[in-house]
C-alpha positions in Angstrom: 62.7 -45.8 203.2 64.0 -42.4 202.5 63.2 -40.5 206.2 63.2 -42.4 209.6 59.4 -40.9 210.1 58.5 -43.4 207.2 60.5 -46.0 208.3 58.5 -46.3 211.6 55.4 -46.2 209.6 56.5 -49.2 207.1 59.0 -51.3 208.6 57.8 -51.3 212.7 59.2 -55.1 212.4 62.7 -53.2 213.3 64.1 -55.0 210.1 63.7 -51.6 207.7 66.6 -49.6 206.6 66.8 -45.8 206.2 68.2 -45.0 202.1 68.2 -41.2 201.9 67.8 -39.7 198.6 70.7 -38.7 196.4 71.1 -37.4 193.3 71.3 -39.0 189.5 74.3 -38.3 187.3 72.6 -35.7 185.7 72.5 -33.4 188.9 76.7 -33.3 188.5 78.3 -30.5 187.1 75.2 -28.3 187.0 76.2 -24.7 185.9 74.2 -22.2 187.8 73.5 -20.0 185.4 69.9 -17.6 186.3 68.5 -14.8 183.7 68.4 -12.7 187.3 70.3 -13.6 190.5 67.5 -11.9 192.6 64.8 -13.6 191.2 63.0 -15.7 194.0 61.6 -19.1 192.4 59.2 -21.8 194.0 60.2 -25.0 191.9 56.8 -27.0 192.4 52.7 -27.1 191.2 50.5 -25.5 193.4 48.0 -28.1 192.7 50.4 -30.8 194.5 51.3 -28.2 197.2 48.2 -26.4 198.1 49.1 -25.6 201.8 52.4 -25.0 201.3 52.7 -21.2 200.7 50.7 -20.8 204.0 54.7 -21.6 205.4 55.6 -18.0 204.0 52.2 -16.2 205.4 52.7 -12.5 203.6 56.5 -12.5 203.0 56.3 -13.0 199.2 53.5 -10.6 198.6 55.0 -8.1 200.3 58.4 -8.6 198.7 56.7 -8.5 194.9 54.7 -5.3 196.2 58.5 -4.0 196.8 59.6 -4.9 193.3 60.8 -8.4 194.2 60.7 -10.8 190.7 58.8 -14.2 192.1 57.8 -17.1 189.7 57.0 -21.0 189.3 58.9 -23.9 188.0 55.8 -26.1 187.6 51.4 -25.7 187.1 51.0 -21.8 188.9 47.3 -21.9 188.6 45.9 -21.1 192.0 49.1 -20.0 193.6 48.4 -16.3 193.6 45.5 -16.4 196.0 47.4 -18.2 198.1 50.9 -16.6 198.4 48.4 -13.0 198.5 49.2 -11.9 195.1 46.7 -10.2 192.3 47.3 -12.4 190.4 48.7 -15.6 189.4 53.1 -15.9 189.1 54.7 -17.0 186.2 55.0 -20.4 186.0 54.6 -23.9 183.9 56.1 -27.3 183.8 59.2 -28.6 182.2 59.7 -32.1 180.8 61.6 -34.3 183.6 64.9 -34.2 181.3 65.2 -30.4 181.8 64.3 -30.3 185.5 68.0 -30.0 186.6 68.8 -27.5 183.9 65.7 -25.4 184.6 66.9 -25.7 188.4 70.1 -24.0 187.5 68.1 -20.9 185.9 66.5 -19.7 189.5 68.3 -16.9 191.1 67.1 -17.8 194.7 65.0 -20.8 195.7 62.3 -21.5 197.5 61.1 -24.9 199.6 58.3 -23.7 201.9 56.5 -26.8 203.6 53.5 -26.2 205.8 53.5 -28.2 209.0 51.8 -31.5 208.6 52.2 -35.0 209.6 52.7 -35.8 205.8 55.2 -32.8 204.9 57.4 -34.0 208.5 58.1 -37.2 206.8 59.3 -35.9 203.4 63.1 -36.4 202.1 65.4 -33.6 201.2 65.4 -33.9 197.8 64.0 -30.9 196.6 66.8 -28.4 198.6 69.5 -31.3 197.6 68.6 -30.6 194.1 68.7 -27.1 194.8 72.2 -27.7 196.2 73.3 -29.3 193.0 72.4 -26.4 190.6 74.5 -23.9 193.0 70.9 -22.5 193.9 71.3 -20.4 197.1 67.5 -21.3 199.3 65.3 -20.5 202.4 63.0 -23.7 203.3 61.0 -24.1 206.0 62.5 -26.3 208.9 61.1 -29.7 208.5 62.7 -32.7 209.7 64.8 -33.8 207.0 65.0 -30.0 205.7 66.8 -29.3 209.2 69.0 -32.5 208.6 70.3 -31.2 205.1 71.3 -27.9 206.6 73.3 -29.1 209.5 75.2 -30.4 206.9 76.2 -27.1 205.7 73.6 -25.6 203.4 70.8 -22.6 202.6 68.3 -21.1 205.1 66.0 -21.9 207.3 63.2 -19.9 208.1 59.8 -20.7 210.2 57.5 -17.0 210.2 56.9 -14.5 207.9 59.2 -12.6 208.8 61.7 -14.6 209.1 60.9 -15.6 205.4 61.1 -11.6 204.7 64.0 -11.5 206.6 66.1 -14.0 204.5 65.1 -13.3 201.2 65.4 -9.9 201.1 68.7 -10.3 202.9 69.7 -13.0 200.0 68.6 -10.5 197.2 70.7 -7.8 198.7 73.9 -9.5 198.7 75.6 -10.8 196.0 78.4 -12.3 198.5 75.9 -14.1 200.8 74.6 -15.8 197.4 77.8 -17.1 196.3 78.7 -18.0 199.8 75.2 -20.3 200.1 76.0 -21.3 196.4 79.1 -23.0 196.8 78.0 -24.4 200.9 75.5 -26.1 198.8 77.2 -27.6 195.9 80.0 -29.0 198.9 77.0 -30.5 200.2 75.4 -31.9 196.8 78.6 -33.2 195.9 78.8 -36.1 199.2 75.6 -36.5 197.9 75.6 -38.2 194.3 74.0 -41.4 193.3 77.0 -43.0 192.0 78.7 -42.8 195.6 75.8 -44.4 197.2 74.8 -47.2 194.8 76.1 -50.0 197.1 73.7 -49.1 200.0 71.0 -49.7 198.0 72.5 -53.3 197.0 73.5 -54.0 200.3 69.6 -53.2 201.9 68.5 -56.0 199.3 71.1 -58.4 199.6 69.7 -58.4 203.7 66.6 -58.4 202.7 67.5 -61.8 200.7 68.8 -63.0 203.4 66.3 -62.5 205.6 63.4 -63.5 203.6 65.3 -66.6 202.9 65.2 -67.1 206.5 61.4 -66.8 206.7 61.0 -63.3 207.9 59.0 -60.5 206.5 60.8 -57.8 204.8 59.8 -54.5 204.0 60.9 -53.4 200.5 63.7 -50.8 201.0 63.5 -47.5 199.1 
């Protein structure tokens, strides 16, 4: 499993292993390269995230009433009721090839996650990717969220105004940007598939084992 919360969901036999996410080979050498470094992006659909922006209460409206740039990587249809807006942001999908490229592009991300039994239980992909791309981030402080930044990366930020707070203090210094960029790519980089291959072989070679010996296995992901 990729977080402990799932882990006691799907393996309470005590014979589960925890595999956290890492990242594929074409996550390494990203160049962060965004049309505008103060840009504030939310890479995800709305439709598969529709309590979500509830995480940032007013802090993005009232950073694009200020002159703030905000958009999408992903479906944007709904999103501007919900993040307070007049209208919809900027936003569509990119073909799963381009994902880490079109990472790369955002000036400053977002990974808001409202507080739910479901969202406590999610992996750190979506800031690790961020990490990868040399995307500076604010998230909201979920379990594995909290994890990734002990280790050294982006921003975490529970309120509204702590959101405000962070993001307007991100798009106001060039230094803190470059600071959070290069925290994060340390972090990505400890972090890459390759590196971690053998745990996954290892977690099936024991569950061979195991099975062999007659006892239920969870599969290992």
């Amino acid at each position: 499993m990729s977080t402990p919360a799932l882990l006691s969901v799907y393996a309470q036999h005590g014979r589960g292993r925890v595999l956290r996410n890492c990242l594929p080979p074409g996550f390494a050498d990203l160049t962060h390269a965004p049309t505008d470094p103060t840009e504030i992006v939310w890479p995800a659909s709305y439709h598969s995230h529709p309590n979500d922006p509830d995480a940032l209460g007013g802090s993005i409206s009232r950073l694009v009433n200020e002159g703030a740039p905000f958009r999408m990587i992903g479906d944007p249809i709904g999103a501007g009721v919900a993040f307070g807006l007049e209208s919809d942001p900027v936003g569509m999908g990119v073909p799963l090839e381009q994902w880490p490229t079109a990472l790369s592009g955002i000036g400053i991300g977002i990974a808001p996650l409202a507080d739910t039994k479901f969202n406590r239980a999610k992996s750190w992909l979506k800031p690790l990717e961020l990490c990868a791309a040399g995307v500076p981030w604010v998230a909201s402080p979920r379990e594995e969220y909290v994890r990734l930044h002990k280790e050294g990366a982006g921003i975490l930020a529970e309120r509204s105004r702590s959101w405000y707070r962070e993001l307007a203090r991100l798009q106001g210094s060039e230094s803190l940007r470059s600071e959070l960029s290069d925290a994060g790519r340390s972090v990505a980089a400890r972090w890459m598939l390759t590196d971690h291959a053998w745990r996954w072989a290892d977690a099936w070679q024991e569950a061979m084992v195991l099975q062999n010996k007659g006892s239920p296995v969870s599969s290992v992901r």
